[in-house]
C-alpha positions in Angstrom: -8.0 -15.3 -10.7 -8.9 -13.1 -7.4 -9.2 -9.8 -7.3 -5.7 -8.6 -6.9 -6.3 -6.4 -4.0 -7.6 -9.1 -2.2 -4.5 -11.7 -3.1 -2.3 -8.4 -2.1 -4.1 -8.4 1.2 -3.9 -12.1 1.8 -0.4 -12.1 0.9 0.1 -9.3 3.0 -1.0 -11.5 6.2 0.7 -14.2 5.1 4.0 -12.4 5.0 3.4 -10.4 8.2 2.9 -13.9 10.0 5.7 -15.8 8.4 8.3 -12.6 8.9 9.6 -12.8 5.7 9.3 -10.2 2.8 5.6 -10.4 0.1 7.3 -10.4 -2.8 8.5 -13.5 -1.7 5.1 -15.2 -1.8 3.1 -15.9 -4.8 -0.3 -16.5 -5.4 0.4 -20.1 -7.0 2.0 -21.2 -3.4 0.6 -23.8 -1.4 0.1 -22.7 2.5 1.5 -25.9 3.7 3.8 -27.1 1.2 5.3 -24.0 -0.1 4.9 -22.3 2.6 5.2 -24.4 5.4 2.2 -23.8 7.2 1.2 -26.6 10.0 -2.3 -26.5 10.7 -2.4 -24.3 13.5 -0.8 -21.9 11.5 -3.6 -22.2 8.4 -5.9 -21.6 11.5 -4.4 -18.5 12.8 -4.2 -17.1 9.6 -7.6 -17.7 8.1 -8.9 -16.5 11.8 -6.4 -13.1 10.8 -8.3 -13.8 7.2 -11.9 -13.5 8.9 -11.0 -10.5 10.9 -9.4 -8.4 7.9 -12.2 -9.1 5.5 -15.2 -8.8 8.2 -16.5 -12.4 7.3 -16.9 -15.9 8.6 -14.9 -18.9 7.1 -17.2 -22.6 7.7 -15.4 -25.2 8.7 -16.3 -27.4 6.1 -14.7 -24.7 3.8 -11.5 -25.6 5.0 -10.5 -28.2 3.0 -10.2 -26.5 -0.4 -8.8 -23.8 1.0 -5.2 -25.0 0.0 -3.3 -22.5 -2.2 -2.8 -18.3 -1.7 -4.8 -18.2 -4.9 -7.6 -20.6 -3.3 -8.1 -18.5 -0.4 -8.0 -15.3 -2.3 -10.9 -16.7 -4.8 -13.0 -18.1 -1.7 -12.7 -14.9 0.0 -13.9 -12.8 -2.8 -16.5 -14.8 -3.8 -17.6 -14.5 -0.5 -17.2 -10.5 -0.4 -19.3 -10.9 -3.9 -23.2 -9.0 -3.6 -25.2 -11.8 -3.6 -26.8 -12.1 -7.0 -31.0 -12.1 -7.4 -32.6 -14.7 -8.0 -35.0 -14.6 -11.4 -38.0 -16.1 -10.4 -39.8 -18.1 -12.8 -43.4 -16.9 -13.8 -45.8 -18.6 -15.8 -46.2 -17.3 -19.2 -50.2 -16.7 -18.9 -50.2 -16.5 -22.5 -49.2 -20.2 -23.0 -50.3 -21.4 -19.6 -53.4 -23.8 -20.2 -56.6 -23.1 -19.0 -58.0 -25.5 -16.1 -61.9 -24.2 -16.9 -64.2 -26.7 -18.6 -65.8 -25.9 -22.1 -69.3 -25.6 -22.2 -70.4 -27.0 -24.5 
């Protein structure tokens, strides 16, 4: 599950555009079925989305973007410090040697 700020926030939105109370809205509801979102709507408010969290939503992210709780995990992964990648070195200890024996 998302952070629970970030659900909060999302939820926040959600009820500010929809006029109707937060408590109202869960994190398990979906934006169109539940909550009767067209797709305009799931526009405007992943746009609102973008602006409140300072970040960009793809459009090919769209489509699992389905559920409060969906959005709420995409954004924080997406507000997530990018983690380091290790970067594999050869063990020189168990590397083999490419010089020829004399023999």
């Amino acid at each position: 599950m998302a952070d629970r700020a970030i659900v909060d926030k999302i939820i926040q939105a959600l009820a500010e555009y929809l006029k109707r109370d937060a408590s109202t809205i869960k994190a398990a509801h979906h934006l169109r079925d539940d909550l009767g979102l067209d797709s305009m709507a799931v526009i405007e408010l992943l746009y609102k989305i973008e602006e409140t969290f300072d970040l960009q939503i793809p459009d090919q992210d769209l489509v699992g973007l389905a559920t409060v709780g969906s959005v709420a995990s995409y954004v924080e992964g997406r507000l997530a410090p990018a983690k380091p990648t290790a970067k594999k070195t050869a063990n020189p200890a168990t590397a083999k040697s490419t010089k020829k024996r004399k023999a």
